[in-house]
mmCIF file of the C-alpha atoms, coordinates in Angstrom:
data_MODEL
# 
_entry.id   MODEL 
# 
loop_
_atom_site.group_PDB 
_atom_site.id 
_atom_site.type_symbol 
_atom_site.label_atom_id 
_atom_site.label_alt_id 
_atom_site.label_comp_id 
_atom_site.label_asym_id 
_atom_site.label_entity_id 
_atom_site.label_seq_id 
_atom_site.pdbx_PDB_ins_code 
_atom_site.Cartn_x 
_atom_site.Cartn_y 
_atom_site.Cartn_z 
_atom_site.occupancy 
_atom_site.B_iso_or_equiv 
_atom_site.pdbx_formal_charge 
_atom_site.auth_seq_id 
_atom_site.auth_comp_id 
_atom_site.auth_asym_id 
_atom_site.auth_atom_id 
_atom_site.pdbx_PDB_model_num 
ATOM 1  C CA . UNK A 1 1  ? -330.058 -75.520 1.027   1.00 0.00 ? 1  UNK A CA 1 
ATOM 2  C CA . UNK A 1 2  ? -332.010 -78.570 0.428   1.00 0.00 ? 2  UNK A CA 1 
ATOM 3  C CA . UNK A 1 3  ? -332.623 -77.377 -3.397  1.00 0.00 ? 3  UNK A CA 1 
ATOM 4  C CA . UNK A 1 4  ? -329.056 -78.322 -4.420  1.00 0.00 ? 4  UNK A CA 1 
ATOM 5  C CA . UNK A 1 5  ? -328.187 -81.166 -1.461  1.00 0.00 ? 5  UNK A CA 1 
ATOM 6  C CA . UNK A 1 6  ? -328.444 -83.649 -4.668  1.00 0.00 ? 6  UNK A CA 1 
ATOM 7  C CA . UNK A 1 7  ? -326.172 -82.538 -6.477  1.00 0.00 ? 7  UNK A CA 1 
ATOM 8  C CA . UNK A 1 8  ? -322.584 -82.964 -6.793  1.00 0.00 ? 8  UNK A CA 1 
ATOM 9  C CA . UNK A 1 9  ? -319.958 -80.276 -5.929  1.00 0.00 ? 9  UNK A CA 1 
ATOM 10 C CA . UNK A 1 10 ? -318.353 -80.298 -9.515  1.00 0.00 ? 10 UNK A CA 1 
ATOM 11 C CA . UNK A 1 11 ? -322.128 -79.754 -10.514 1.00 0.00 ? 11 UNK A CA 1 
ATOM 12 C CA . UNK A 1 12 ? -322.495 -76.931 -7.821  1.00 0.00 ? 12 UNK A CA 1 
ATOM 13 C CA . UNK A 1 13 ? -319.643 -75.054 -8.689  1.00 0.00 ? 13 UNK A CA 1 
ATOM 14 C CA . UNK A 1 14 ? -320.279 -75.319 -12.440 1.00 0.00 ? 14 UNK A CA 1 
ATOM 15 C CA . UNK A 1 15 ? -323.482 -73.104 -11.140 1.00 0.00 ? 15 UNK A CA 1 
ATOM 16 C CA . UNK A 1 16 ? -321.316 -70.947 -9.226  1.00 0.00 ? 16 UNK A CA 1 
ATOM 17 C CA . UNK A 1 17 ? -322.370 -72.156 -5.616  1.00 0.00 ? 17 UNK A CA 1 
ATOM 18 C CA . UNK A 1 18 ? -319.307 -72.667 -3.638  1.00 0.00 ? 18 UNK A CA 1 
ATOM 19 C CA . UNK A 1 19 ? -319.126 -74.125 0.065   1.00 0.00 ? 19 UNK A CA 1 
ATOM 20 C CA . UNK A 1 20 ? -320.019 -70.785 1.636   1.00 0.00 ? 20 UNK A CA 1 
ATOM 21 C CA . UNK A 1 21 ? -322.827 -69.565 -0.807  1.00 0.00 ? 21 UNK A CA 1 
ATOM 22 C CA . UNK A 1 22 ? -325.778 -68.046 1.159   1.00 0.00 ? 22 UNK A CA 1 
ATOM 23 C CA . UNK A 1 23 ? -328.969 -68.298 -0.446  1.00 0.00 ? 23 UNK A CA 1 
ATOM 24 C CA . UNK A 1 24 ? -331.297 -65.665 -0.071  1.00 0.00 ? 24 UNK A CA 1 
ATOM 25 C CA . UNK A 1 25 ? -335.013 -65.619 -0.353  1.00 0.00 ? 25 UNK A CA 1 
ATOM 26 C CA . UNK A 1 26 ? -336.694 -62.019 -0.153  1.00 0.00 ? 26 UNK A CA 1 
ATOM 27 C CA . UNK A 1 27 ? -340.028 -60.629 -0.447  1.00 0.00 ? 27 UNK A CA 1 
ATOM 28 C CA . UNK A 1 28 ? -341.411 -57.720 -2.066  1.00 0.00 ? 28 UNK A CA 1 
ATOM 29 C CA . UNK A 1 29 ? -340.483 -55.616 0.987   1.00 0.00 ? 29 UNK A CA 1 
ATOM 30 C CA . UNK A 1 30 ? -338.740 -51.457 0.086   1.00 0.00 ? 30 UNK A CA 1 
ATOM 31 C CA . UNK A 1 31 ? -335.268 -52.250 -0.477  1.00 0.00 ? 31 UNK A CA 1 
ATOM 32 C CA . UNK A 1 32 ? -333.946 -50.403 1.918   1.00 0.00 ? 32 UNK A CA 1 
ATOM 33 C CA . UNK A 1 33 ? -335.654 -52.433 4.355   1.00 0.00 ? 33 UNK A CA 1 
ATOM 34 C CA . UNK A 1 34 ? -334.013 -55.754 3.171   1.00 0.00 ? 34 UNK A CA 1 
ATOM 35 C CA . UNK A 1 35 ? -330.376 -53.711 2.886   1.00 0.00 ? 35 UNK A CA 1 
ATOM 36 C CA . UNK A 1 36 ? -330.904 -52.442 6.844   1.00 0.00 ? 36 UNK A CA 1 
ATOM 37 C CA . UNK A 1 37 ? -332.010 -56.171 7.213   1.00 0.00 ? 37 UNK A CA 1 
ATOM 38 C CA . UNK A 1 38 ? -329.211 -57.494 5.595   1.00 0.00 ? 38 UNK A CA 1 
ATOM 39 C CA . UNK A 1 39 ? -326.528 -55.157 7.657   1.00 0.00 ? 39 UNK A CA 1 
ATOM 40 C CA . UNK A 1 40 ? -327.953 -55.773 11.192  1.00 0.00 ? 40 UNK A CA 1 
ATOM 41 C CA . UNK A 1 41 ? -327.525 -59.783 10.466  1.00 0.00 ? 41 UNK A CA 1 
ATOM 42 C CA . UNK A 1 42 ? -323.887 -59.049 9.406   1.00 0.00 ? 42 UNK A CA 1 
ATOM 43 C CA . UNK A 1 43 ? -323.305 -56.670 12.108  1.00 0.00 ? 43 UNK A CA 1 
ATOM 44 C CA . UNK A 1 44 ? -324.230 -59.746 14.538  1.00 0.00 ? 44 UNK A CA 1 
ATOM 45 C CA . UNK A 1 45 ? -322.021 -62.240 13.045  1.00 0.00 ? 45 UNK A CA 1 
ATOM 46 C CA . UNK A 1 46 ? -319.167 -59.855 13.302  1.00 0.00 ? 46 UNK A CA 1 
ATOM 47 C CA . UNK A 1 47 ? -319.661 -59.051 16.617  1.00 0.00 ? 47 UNK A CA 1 
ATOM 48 C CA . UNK A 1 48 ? -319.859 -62.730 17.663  1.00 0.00 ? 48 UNK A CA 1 
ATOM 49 C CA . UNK A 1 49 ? -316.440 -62.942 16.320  1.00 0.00 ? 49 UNK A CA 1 
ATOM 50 C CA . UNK A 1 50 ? -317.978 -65.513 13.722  1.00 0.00 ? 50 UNK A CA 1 
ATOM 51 C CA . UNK A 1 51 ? -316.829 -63.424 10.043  1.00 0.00 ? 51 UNK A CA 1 
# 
């Protein structure tokens, strides 16, 4: 994410971002709507062999 891109990576992982860290942004949607959300995008990556 552009929000952290100037800083350095000791000063990143003093915040607990690693290489890796997804940053997410949600809405004021149900939460079950941003958990079914959340599992279809996972499902996908697994499927395209990418996790």
């Amino acid at each position: 994410s552009t929000t952290h891109s100037q800083e350095t990576p000791e000063e990143l992982e003093d915040q607990g971002i690693h290489e890796g860290t997804i940053r997410l942004s949600i809405g004021t949607e149900h939460i079950d709507d941003i958990l079914a959300d959340l599992q279809r995008g996972f499902d996908a990556v697994r499927k395209a062999g990418l996790a």
